[in-house]
C-alpha positions in Angstrom: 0.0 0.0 0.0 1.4 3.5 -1.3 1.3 5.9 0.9 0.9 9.6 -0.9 3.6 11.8 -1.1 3.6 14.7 1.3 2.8 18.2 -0.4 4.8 20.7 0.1 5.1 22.3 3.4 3.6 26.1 4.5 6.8 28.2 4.2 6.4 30.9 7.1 6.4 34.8 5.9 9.7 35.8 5.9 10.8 37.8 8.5 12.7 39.9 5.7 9.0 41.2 4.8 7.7 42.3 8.0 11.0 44.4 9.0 10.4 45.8 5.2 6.8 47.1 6.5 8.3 48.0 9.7 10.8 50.0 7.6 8.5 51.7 5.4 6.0 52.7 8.8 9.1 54.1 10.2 10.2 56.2 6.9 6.6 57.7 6.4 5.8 61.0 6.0 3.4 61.5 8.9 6.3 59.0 11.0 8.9 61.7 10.4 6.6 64.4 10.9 6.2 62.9 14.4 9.4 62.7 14.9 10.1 66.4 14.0 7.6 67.6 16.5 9.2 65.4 19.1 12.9 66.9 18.5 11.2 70.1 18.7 9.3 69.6 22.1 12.5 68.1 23.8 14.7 70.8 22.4 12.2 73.0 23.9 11.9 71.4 27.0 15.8 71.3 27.2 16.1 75.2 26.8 13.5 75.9 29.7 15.0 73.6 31.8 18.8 74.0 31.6 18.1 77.5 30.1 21.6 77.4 28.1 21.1 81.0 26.5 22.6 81.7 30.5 25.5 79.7 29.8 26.8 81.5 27.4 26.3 85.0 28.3 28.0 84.4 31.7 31.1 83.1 30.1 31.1 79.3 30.3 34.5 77.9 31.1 35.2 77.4 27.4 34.4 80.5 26.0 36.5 82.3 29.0 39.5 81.1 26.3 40.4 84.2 23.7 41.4 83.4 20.2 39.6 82.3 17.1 39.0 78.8 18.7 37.0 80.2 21.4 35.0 82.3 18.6 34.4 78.9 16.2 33.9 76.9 19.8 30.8 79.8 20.3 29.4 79.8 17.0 29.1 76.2 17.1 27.0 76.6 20.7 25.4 79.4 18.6 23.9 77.2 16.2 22.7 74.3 18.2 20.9 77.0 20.9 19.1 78.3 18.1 18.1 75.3 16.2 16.8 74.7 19.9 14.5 77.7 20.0 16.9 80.2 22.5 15.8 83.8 21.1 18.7 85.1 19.0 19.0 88.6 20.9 20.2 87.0 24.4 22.7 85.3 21.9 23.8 88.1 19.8 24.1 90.4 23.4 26.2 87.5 24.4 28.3 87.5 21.8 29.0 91.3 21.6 29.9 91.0 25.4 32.4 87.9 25.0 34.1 89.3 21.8 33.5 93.0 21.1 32.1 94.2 18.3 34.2 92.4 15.2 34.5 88.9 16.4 31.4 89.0 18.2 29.3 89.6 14.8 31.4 86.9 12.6 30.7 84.2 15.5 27.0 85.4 15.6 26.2 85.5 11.9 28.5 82.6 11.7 25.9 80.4 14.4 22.6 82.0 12.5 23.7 80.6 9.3 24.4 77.0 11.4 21.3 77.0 13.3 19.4 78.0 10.1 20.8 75.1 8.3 20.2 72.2 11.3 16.4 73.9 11.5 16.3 74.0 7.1 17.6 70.0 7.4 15.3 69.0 10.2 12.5 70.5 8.3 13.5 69.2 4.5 13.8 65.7 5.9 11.4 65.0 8.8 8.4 67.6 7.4 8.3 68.5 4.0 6.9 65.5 2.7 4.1 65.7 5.0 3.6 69.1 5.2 3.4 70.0 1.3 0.2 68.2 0.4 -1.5 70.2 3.2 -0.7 73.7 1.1 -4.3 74.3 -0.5 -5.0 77.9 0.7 -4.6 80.7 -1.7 -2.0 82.2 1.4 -0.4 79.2 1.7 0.0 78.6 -2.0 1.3 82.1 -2.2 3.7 82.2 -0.1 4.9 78.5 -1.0 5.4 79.5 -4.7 7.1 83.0 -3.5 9.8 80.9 -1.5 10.1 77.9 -4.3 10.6 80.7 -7.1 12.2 83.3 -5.6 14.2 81.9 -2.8 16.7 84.5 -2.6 14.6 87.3 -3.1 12.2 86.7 -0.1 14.3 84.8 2.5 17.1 88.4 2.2 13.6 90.1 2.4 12.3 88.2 5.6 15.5 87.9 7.0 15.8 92.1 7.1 12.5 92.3 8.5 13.1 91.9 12.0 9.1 91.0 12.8 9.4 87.2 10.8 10.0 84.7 13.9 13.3 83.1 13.1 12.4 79.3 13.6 8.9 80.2 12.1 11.1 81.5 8.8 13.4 78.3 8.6 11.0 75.4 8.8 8.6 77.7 5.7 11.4 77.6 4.0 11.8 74.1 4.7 8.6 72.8 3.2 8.9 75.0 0.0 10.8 73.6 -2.6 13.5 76.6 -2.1 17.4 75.5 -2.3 19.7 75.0 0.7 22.4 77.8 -0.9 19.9 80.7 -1.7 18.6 79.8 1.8 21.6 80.3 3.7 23.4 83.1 1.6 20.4 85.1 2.4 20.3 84.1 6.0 24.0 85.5 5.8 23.7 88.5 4.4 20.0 89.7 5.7 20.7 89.1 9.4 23.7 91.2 9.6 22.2 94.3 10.3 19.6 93.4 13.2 22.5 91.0 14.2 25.1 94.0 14.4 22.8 96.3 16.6 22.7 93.8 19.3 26.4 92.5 19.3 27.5 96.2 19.3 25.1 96.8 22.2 26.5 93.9 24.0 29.7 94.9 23.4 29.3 98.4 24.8 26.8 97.4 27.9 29.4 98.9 29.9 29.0 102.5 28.5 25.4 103.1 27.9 26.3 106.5 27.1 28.2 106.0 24.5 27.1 107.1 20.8 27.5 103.4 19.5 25.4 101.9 21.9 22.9 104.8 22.0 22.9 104.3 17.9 22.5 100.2 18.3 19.6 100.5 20.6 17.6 103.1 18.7 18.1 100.9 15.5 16.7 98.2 17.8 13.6 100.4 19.3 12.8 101.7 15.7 13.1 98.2 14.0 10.9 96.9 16.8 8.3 99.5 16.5 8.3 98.9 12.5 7.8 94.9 13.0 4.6 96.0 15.5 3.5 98.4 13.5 3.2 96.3 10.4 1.9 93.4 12.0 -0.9 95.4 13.7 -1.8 96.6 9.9 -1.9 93.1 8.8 -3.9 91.8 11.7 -6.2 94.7 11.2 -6.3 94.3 7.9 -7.0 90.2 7.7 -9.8 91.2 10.8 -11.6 93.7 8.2 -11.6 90.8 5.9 
């Protein structure tokens, strides 16, 4: 008597497909979109509880050093602070105090254009992708094809207007389609001037009578009231609508 063959045998699903699925959950859009908002809550969280923007404006050990290491060294700190939300005047003050006026201002712009880049990166990868679909309002359409077409243009322009939140500025750049080198050669060049005014008024804390802190803190006052003055117009202005 013949018994019949055995048929062939249930192969199990490979494990290669399931870490494939895993993989591609990981890599979504909305996945890294997640993870974007949750380097941004603990790099907030970090700054209010260790408040770093202190550390550097009472001399940390490191930046007690003089030299151009101790400039770079700052810059670096610069950066990451600001890619972690710590407002860029206590930074710029800071600087001007450390350095003076001259190596104050390269370290500073030197850190804007860092923490502009880890913020543009963050963004590119871990939001656009997400993001861009959601871009269906005639504003938001705007403004996306202003940045994607003009990229130059309009970041030197929002960069010189002091009223544009920094962060806010990076991660809309981020989502347009706008390239990383007209992104940070206008972050260069546009925050120099707001960034001078504070370093030099750091720098010259000391004398509050003299003419070049006198000059940096009216160009600070005036550029202030501009920013509130236009954003009250706009506000009034989208209100009426």
């Amino acid at each position: 008597m013949f018994e019949p063959a055995p048929g062939p045998a249930a192969s199990p699903r490979p494990a290669a497909s399931l870490a494939l699925r895993c993989g591609r959950a990981l890599l979504s859009p909305w996945s890294r979109l997640s993870l974007l908002a949750l380097v941004l809550l603990s790099a907030g969280a970090l700054v209010l509880l260790y408040e770093p923007q202190r550390l550097l404006a009472d001399g940390w050990p490191p930046f007690r050093l003089s030299g151009p290491a101790a400039v770079v060294l700052f810059a670096a700190a610069y950066g990451i602070c600001t890619a972690a939300f710590v407002p860029r005047p206590l930074l710029n003050l800071a600087a001007g105090a450390l350095f003076g006026s001259q190596a104050g201002l390269v370290s500073a712009v030197a850190g804007t254009v860092l923490g502009a880049g880890i913020a543009f990166t963050l963004g590119r990868l871990l939001g656009q992708d997400a993001l861009r679909p959601l871009l269906r309002g005639r504003w938001l359409k705007a403004a996306d094809h202003q940045l994607s077409a003009h990229g130059f243009r309009s970041m030197l322009a929002v960069r010189l207007f002091p009223g544009v939140p920094f962060a806010a500025a990076n991660y809309c750049a981020a989502v347009s389609r706008m390239g990383y080198t007209p992104f940070l050669l206008a972050t260069a060049v546009g925050s120099v001037p707001n960034t001078a005014a504070y370093v030099i008024a750091g720098s010259r804390a000391s004398s509050p009578t003299s003419p070049a802190f006198l000059i940096s803190t009216g160009f600070i006052v005036l550029t202030g009231l501009v920013a509130a003055v236009v954003a009250w117009r706009k506000r009034h202005r989208l209100s009426g609508n």
